[in-house]
C-alpha positions in Angstrom: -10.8 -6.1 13.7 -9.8 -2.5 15.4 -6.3 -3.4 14.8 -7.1 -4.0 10.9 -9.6 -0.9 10.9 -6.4 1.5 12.7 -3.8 0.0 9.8 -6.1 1.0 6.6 -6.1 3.9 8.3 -2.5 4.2 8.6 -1.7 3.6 5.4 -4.6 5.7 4.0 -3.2 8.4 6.0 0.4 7.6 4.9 2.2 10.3 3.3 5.8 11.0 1.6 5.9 15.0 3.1 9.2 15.6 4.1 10.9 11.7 3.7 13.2 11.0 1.2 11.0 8.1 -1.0 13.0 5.4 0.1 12.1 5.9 3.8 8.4 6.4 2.6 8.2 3.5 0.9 9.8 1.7 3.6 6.8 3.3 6.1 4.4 2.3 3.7 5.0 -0.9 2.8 6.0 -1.7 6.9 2.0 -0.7 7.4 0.7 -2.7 4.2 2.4 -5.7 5.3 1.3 -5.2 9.0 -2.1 -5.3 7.4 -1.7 -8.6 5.7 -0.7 -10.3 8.5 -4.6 -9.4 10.0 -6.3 -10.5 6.2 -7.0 -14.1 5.4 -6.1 -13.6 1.7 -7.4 -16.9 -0.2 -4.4 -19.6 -0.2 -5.6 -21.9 -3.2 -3.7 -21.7 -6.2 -6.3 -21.6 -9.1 -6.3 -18.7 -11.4 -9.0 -16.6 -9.5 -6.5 -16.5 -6.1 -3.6 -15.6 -8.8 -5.4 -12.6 -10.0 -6.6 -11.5 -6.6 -2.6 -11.4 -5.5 -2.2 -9.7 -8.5 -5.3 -6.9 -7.4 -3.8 -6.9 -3.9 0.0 -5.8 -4.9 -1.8 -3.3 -7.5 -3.3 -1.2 -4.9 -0.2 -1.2 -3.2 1.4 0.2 -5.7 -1.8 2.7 -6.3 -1.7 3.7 -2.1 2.2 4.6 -2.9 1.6 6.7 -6.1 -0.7 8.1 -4.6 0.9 9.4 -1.6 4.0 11.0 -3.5 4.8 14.6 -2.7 2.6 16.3 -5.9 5.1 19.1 -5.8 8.0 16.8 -6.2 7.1 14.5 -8.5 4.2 16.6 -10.2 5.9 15.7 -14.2 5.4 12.5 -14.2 2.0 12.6 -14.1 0.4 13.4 -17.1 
């Protein structure tokens, strides 16, 4: 569990700064995936395990958004 507890961390903690996005992303998806090797994610394949993948890669996508540099990429947001 600490190691689980220190990666949510991580990638909470995970910004762009000074990286060029590429190497970002690369950090933060090295952490997220790190993570899932720890999580027992469900394995079945009926629809509610299909949408819970589907929930999982959203907030990866949220936890990279939301660690952008604001002043780089501050319009695109609306």
């Amino acid at each position: 569990m600490p190691k689980i507890n220190w990666l949510k961390a991580e990638v909470t903690l995970c910004k762009q700064g000074n990286l060029e996005v590429v190497k970002y992303f690369s950090t933060l998806m090295g952490l997220c995936n790190g993570h899932d090797t720890y999580v027992k994610h469900p394995t079945c394949m009926c629809e509610v395990a299909a949408k819970y993948a589907k929930m999982v890669e959203d907030d990866k996508d949220h936890e990279f958004l939301i660690s952008l540099d604001d002043e780089l990429y501050l319009n695109v947001w609306p």
